[in-house]
N, C-alpha and C positions, 0 to 999 in steps of 0.2 A: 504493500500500500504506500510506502514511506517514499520507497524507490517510482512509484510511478509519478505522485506527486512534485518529486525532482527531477523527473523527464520532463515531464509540463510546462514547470515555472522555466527550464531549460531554453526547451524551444521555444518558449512565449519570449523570453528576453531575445535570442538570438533572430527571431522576427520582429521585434520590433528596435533590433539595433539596424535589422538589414533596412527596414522602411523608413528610418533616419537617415541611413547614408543614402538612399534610393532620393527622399524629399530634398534634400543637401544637393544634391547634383543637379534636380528637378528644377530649383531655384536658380541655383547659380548659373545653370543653362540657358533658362528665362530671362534674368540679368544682362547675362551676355547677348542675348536676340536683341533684347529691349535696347542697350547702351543709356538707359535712362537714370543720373544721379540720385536724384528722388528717390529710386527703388531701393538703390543700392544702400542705403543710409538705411531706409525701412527695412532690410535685410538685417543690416550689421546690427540693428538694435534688436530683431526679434532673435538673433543666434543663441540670445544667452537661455530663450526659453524655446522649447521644442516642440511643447504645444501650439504655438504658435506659428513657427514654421512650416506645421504640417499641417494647418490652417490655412495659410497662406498658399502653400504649394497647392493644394490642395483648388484654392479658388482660380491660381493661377492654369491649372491644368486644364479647367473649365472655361474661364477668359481665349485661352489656346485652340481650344478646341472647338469653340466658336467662331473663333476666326478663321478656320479653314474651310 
């Protein structure tokens, strides 16, 4: 039981370190398309919280995906 429980919390961390680096690249790729200062500052201030990042990536992937 003990062991299964620490498989879980296992893979749960290791997915959600993979969907931070995935939202991180997400972002800065967007940045990079954009060239836009503004963002880039609104970037660098949400880095320190993660939820927010992946809030953001998140609406940007939508913004994106509108535009095509």
């Amino acid at each position: 039981m003990f062991l299964n429980v620490t498989c879980a919390a296992f893979l749960l961390f290791t997915l959600v370190v993979i969907m931070l680096n995935l939202t991180h690249f997400c972002a800065t790729r967007f940045i990079l398309q954009t060239q836009n200062s503004h963002l880039k500052f609104v970037y660098k201030k949400r880095l320190d919280n993660p939820v927010a990042v992946i809030i953001s990536a998140i609406k940007h992937f939508k913004i994106s995906k509108k535009g095509r």
